[in-house]
SELUM-271216 format. One record per atom (N, C-alpha, C, CB): x, y, z; residue in one letter. Coordinates in steps of 0.05 Angstrom, whole numbers, plus 32768, in hexadecimal, padded with zeros to 4 digits. Glycine has a CB too. Layout:
N
XYZA;...
***
This chain:
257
7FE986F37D6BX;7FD486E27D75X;7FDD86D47D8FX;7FCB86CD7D60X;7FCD86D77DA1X;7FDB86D17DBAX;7FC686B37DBEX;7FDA86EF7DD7X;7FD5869C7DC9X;7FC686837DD9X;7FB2868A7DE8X;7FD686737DEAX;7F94867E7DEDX;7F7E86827E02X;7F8A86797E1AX;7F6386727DFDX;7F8B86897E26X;7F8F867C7E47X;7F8186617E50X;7F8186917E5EX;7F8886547E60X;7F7B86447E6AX;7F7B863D7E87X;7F8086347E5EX;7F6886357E88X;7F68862F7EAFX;7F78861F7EBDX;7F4F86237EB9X;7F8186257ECEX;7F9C86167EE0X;7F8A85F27EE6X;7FA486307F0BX;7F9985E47EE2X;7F9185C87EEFX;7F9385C57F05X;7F9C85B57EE8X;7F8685BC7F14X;7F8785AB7F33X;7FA4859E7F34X;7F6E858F7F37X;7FBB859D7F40X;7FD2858D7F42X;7FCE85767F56X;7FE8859F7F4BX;7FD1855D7F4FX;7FC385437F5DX;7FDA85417F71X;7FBE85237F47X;7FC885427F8EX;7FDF85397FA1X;7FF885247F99X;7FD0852D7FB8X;800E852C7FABX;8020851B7FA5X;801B85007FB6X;803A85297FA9X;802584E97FAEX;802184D27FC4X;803284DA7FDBX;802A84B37FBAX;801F84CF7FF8X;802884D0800CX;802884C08020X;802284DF8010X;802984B98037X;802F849E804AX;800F848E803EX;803284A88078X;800084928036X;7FE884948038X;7FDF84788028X;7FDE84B1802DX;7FFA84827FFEX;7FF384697FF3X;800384567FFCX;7FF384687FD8X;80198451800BX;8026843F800EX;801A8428802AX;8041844D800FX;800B843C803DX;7FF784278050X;7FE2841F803BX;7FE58437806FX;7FD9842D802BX;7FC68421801EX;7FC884018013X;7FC38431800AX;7FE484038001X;7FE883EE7FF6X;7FF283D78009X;7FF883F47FE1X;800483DF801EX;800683C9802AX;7FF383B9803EX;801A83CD8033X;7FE083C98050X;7FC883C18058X;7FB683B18040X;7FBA83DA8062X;7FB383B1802AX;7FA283A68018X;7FB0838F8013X;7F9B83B58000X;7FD0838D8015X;7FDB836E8018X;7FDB83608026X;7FEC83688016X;7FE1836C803FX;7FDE835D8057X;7FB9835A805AX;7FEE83708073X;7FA483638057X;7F9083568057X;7F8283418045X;7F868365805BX;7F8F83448033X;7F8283378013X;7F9483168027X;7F96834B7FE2X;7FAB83158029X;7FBB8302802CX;7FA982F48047X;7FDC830E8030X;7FA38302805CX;7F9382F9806AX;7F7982E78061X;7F8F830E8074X;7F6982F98057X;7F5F82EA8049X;7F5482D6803CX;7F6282EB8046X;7F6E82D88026X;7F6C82C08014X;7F7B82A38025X;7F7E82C87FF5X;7F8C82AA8043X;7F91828F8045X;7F80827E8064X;7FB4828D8045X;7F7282938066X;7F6582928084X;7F428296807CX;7F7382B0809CX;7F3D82A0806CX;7F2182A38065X;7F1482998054X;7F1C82B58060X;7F1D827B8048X;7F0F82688033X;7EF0825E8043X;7F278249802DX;7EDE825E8038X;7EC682578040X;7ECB8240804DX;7EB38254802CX;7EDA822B8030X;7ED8820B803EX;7EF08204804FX;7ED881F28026X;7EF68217805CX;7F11820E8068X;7F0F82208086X;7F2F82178051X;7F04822A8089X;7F00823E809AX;7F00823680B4X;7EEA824A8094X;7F0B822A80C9X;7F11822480E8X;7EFA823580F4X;7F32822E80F5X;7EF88226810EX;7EE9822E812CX;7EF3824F8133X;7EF582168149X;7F0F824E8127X;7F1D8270812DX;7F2D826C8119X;7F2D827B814CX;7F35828A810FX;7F4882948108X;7F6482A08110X;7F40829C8101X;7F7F8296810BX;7F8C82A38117X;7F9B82B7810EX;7F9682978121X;7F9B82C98113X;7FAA82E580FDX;7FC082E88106X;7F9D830680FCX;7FD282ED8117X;7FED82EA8124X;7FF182E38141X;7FF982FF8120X;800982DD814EX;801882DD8165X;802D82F58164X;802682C28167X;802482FE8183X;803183138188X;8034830781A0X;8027832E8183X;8056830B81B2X;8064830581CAX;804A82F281DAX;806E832581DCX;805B82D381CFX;804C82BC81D0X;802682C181D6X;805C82AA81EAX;801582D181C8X;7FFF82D181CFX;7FF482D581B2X;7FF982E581E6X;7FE782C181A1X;7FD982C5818DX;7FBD82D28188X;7FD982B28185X;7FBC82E68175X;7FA782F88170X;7F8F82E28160X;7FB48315815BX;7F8382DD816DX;7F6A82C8814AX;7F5282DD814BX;7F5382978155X;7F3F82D3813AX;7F1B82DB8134X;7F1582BF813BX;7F0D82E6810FX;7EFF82C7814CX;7EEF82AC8152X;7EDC82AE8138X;7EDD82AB8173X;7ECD82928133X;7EBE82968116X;7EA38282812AX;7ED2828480EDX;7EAB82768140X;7E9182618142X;7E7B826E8157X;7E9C823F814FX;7E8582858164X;7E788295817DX;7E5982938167X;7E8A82BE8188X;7E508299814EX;7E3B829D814AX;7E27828C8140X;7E3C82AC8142X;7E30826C8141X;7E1F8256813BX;7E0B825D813FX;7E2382418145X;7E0082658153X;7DE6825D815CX;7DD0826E8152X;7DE5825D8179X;7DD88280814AX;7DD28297813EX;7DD0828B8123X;7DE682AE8142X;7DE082838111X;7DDE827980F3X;7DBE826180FCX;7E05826580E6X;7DC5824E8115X;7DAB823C810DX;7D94824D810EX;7DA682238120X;7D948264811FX;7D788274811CX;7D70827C8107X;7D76828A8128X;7D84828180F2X;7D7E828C80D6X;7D7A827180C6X;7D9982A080C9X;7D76825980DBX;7D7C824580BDX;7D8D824080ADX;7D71824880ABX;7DAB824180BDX;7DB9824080A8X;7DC6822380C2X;7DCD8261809AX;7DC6820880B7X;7DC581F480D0X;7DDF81E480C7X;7DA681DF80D3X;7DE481E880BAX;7E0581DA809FX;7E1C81E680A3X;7E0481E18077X;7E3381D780A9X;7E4881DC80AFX;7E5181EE8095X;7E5581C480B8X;7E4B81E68086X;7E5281F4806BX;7E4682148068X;7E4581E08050X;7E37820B8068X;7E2682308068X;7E30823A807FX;7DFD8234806BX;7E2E82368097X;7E3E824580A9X;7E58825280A7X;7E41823880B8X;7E65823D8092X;7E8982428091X;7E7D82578078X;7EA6821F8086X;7E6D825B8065X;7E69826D8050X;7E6982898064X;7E4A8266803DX;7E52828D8070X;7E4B82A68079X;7E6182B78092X;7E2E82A18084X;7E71829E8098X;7E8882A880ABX;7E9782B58098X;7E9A829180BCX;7EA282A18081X;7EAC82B5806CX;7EA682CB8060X;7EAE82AE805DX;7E9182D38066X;7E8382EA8065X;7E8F83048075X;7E6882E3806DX;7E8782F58092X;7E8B830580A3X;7EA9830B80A4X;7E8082FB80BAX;7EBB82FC80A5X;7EDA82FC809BX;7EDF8318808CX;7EE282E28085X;7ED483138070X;7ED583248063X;7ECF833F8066X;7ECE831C8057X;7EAD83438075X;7EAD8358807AX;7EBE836C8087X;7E9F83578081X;7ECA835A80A3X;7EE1836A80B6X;7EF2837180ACX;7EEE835F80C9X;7EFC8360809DX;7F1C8367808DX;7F2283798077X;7F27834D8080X;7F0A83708069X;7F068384804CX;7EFE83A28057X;7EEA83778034X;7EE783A48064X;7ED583BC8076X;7EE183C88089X;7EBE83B48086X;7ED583B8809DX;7EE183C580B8X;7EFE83CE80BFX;7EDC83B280CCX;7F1283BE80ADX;7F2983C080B7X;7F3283E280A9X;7F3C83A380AFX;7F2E83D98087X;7F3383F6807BX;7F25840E8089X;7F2983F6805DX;7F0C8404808DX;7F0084228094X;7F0A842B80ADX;7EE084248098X;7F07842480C0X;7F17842880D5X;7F35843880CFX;7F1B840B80E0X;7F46842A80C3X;7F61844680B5X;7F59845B80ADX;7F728442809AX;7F3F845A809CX;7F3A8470808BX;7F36848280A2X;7F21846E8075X;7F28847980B0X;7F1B848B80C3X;7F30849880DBX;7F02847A80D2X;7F3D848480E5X;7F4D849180FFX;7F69849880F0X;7F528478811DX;7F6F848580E5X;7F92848A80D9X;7F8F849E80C4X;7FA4846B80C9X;7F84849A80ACX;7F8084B180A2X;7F7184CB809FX;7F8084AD8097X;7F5D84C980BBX;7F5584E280C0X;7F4084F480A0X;7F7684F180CAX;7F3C84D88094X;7F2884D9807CX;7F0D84CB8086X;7F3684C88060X;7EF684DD8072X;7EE884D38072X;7EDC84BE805CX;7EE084E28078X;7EC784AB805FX;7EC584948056X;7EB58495803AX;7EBA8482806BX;7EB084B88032X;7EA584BC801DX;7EBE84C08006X;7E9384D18022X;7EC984CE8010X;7EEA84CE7FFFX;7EF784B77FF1X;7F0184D18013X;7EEB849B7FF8X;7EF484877FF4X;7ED7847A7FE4X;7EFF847D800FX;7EC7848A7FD9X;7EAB84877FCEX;7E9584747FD6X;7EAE84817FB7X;7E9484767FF2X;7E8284698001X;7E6984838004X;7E93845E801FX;7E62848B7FECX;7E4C84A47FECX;7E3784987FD7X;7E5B84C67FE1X;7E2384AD7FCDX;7E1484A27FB1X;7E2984AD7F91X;7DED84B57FB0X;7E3A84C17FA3X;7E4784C97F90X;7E3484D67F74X;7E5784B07F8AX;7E4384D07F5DX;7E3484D97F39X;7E2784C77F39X;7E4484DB7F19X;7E0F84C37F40X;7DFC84AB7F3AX;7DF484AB7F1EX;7DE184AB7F4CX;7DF484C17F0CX;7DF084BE7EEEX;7DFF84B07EE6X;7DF184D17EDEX;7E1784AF7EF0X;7E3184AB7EDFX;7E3A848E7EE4X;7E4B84C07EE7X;7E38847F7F00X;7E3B84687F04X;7E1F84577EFFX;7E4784667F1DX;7E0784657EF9X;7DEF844E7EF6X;7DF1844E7EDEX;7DD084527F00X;7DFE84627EC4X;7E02845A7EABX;7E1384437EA7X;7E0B846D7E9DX;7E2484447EB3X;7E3984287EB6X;7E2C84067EC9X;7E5984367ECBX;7E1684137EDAX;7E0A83FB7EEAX;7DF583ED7ECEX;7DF484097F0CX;7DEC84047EC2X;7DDB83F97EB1X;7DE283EB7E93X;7DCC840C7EAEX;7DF583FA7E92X;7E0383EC7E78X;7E1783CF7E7CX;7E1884067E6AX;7E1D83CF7E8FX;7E3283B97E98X;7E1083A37E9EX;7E4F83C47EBDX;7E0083A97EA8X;7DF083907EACX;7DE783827E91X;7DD683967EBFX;7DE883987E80X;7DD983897E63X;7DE8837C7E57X;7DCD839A7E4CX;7E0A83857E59X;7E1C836C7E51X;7E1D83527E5AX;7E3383707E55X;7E26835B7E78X;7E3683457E8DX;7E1B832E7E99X;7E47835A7EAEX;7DFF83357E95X;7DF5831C7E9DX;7DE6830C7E8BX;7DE7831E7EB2X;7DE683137E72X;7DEB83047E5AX;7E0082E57E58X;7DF9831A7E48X;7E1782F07E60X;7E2782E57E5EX;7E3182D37E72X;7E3382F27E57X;7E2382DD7E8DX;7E2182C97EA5X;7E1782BB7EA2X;7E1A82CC7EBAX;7DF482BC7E99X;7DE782AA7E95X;7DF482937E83X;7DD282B57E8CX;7E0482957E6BX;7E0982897E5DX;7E2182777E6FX;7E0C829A7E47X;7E31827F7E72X;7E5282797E81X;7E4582657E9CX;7E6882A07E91X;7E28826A7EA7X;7E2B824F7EBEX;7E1B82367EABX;7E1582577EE4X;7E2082367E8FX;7E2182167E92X;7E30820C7E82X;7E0A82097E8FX;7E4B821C7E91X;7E6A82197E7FX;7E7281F77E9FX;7E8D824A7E82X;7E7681E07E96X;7E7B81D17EADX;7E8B81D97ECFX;7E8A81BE7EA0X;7EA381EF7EC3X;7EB181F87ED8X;7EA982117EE4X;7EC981F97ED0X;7E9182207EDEX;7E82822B7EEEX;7E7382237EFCX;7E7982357EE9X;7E6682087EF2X;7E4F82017F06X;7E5A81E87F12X;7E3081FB7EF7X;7E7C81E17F0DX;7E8681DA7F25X;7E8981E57F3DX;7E9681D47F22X;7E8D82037F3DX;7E9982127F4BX;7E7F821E7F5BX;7EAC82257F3BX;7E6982267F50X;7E5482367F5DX;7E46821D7F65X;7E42824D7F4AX;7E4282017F59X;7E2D81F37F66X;7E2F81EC7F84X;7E2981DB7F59X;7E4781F37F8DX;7E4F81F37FA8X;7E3281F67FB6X;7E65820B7FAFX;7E2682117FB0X;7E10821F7FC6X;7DF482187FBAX;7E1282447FC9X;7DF381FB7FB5X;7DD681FB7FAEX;7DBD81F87FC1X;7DD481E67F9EX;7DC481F87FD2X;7DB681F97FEEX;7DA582107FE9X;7DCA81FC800AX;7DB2822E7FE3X;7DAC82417FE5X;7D8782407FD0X;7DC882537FDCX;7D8582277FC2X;7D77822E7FACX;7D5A82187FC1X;7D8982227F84X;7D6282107FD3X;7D4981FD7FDFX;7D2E82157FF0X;7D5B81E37FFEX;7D2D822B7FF1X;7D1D82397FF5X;7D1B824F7FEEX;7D1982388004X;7D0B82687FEAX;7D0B82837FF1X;7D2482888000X;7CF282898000X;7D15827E8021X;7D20828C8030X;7D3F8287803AX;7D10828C8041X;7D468271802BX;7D66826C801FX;7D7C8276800CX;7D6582588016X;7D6282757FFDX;7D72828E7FEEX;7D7682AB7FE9X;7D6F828B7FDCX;7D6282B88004X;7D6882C98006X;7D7B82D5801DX;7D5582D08002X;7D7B82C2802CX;7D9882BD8042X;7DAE82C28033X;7D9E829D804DX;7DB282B2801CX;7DC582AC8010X;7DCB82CB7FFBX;7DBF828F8003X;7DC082D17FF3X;7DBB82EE7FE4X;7DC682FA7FF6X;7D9D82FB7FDDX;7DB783058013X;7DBF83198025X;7DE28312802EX;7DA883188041X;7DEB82FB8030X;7E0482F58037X;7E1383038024X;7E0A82DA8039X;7E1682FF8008X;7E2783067FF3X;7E2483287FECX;7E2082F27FD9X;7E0883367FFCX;7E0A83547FF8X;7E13835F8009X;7DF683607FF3X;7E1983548021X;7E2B835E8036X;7E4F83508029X;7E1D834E8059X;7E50833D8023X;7E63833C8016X;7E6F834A8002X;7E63832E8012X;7E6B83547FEFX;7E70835F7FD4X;7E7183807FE1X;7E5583557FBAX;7E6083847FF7X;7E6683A38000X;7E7E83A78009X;7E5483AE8015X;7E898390801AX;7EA5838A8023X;7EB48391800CX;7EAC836C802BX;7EB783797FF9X;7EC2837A7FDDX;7EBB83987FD3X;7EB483617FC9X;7EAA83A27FD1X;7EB783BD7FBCX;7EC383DA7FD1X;7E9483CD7FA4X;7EC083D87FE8X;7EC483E67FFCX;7EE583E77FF4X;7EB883D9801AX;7EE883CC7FF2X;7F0C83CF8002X;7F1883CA7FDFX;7F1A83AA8024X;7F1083C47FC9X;7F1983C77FAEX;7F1083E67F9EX;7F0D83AD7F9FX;7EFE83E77F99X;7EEA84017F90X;7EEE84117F9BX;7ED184017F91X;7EF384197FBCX;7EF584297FCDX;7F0C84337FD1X;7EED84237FDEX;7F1584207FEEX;7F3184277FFFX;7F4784267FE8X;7F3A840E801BX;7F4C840E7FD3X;7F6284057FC1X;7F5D84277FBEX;7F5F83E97FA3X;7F5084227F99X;7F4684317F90X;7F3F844C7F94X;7F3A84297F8CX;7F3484557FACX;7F3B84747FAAX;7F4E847C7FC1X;7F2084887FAAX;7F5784657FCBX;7F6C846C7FDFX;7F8684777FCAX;7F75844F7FF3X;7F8F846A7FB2X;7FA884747F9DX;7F9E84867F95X;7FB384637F85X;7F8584887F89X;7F7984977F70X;7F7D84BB7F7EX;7F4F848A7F68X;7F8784C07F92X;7F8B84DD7F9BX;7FA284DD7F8BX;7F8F84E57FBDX;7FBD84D17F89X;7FCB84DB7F86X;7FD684D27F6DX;7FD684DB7F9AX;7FCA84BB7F59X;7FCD84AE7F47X;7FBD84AC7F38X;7FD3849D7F4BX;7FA984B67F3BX;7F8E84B97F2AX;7F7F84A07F1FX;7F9484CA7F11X;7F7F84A37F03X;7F7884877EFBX;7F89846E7EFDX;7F7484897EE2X;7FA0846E7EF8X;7FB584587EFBX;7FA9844D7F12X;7FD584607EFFX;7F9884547F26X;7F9084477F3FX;7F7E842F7F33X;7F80845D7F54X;7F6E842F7F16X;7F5C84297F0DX;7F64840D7F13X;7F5684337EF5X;7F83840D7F01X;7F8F83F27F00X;7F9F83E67F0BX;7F9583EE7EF1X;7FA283F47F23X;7FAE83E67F3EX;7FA283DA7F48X;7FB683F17F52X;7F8583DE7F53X;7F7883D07F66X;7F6383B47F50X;7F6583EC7F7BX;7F7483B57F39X;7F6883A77F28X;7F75838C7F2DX;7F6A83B27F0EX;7F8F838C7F3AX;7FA3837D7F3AX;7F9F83617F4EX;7FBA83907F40X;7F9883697F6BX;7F8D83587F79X;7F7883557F76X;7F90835B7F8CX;7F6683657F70X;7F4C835F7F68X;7F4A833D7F52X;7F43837F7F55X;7F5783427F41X;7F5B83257F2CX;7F6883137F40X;7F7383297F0CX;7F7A83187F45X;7F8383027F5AX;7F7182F37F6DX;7F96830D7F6CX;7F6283027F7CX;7F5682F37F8DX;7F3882E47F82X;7F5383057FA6X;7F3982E47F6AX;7F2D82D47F59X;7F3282B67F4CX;7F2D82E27F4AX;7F4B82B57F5BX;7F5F829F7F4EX;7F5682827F55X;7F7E82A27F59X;7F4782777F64X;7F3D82677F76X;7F2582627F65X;7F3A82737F94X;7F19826B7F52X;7F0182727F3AX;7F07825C7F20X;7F0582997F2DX;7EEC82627F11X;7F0082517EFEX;7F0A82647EECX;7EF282387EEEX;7F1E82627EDEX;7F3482687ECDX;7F2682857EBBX;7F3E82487EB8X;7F11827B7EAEX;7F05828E7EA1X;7EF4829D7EB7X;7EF682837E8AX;7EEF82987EC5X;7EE582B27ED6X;7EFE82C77EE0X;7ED582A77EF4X;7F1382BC7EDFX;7F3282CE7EF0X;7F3382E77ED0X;7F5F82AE7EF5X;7F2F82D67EB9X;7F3582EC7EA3X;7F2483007EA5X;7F3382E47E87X;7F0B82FA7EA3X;7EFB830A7EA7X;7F0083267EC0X;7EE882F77EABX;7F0283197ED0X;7F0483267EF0X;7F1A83497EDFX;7F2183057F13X;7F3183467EC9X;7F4383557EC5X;7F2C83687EBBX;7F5B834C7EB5X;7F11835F7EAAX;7F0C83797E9EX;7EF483817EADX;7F0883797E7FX;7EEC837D7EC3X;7ED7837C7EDAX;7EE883927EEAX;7ED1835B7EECX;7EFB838B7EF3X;7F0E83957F0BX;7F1383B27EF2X;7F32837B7F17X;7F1983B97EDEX;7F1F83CE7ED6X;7EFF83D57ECEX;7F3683CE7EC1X;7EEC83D57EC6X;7ED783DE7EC5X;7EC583E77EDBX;7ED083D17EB9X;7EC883DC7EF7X;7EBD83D77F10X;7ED083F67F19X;7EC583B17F21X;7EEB83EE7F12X;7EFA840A7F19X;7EF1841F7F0AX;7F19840B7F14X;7EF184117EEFX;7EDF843A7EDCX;7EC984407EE7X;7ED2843C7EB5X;7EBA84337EEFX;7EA084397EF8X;7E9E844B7F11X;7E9384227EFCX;7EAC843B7F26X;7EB0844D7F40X;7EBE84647F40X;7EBD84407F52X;7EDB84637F29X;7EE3847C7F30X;7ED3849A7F23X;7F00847B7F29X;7ECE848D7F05X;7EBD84A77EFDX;7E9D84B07F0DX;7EB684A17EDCX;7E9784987F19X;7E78849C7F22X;7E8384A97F44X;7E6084757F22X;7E9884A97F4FX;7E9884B37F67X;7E9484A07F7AX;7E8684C57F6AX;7E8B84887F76X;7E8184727F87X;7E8984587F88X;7E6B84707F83X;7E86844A7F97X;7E86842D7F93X;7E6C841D7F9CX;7E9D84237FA2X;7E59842A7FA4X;7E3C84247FA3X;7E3884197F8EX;7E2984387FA5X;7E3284227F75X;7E2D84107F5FX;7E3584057F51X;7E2584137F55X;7E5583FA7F5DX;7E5D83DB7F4EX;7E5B83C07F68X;7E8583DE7F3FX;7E5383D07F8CX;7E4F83C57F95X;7E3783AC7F91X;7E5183D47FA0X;7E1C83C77F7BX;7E0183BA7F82X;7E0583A07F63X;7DDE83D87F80X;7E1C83AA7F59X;7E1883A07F38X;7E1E83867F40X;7E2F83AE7F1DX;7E3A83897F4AX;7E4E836E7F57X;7E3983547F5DX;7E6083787F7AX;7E2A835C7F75X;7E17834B7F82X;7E0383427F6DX;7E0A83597F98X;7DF583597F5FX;7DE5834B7F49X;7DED83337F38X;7DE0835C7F36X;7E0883377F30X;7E1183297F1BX;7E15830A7F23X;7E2983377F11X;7E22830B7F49X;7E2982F47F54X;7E0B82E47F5BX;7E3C82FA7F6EX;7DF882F07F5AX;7DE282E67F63X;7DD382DA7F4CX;7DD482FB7F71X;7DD682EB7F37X;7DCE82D67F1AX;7DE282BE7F0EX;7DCA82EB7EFEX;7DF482BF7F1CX;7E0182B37F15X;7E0082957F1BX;7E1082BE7F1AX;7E0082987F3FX;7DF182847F51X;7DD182767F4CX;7DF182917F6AX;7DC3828D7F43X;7DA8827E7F3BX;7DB082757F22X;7D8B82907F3AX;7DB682737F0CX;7DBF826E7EF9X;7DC1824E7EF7X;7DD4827D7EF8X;7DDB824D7F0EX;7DDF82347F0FX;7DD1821D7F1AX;7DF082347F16X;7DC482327F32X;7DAE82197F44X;7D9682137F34X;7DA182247F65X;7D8D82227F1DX;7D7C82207F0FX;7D7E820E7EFFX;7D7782337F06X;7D9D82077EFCX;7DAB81F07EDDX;7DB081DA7EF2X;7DD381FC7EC5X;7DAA81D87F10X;7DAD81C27F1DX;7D9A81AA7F1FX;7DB181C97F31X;
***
């Protein structure tokens, strides 16, 4: 009796210069970041380094005038949506940009496509019937609606709060781009799943600034946010989930205000 043959496996590339810019670009930006890109702390500019006495910054105030057109007239909301914009460059623009020239990849490789839309809207749909249950419930825990009543502004109109909406979905595209994405399927060539729970790692971290029980949480978000993208092909739909969840979260609270 002889064994059934079986079909040869795919052999997973070996790692190459490829994960090691990965990981260190995601430190050096996360670190950026977190000490230059606080909403409430946020300066007229940013300065990212000095090189032979001439310092590199981001200007953040060139677009005041522009925020009062949108109605956004508060030093505070301004410093929000700069953080935005922060984010977008650093998280976005900066990764994609490697993907593209340095690694000579395209930006679908990194699941910026629709990807298995069966497969990740089973997970968009099932994760919403848990997770905003439990939001709802968790903002009128005191140290959530210390933490979110920050933006109650957002709740004085419509057309405030839908400013405020559009800010955090350009945000959170940042956010899953450069976790869901660049992290995440930048390893996952050569490490497969273990990538799941790498990019799970800063992901919790830069939650830390949160309250306490939101950082626990963030561990089984950041590994579910990763199952989702890697089996679905995408990071589209923990992008759209992400934002949903932050947005009920926020009405939630302005609603308990």
């Amino acid at each position: 009796m002889t064994d059934k043959p079986t079909e040869p496996t795919a052999a997973r590339p070996r790692p190459s210069w490829q994960e090691p810019v990965v990981i260190a670009l995601a430190i050096v930006l996360l670190t950026i970041v977190y000490y230059h890109g606080r909403p409430n702390t946020l300066p007229a500019e940013v300065n990212l380094f000095t090189w032979k006495n001439t310092t590199f910054y981001l200007p953040t105030h060139w677009h005041r005038g522009l925020f009062k057109a949108l109605g956004l007239h508060s030093t505070h909301q301004q410093k929000l949506f700069n953080w935005f914009g922060v984010n977008f460059l650093l998280l976005f623009c900066v990764p994609a940009l490697v993907i593209r020239l340095g690694f000579k990849r395209r930006l679908a490789e990194f699941g910026w496509q629709w990807g298995a839309g069966q497969v990740w809207g089973k997970y968009f749909l099932g994760f919403l019937v848990v997770v905003v249950p439990v939001v709802i419930v968790s903002s009128r825990w005191p140290s959530f609606q210390d933490y979110y009543s920050s933006q109650l502004w957002a709740g004085q109109s419509l057309g405030a709060f839908v400013l405020f909406a559009a800010g955090w979905l350009v945000y959170f595209f940042a956010w899953e781009f450069f976790f869901r994405g660049f992290l995440l399927f930048g390893l996952a060539r050569s490490l497969g799943q273990l990538a799941i729970f790498i990019q799970m790692v800063p992901f919790v971290m830069m939650h830390f600034r949160k309250p306490e029980m939101e950082s626990y949480a963030a561990i089984i978000a950041g590994i579910a946010l990763g199952l989702m993208a890697y089996r679905g092909k995408s990071w589209v739909g923990c992008w759209l989930l992400h934002w949903v969840i932050a947005v009920v979260m926020y009405t939630a609270v302005i609603a308990l205000a």
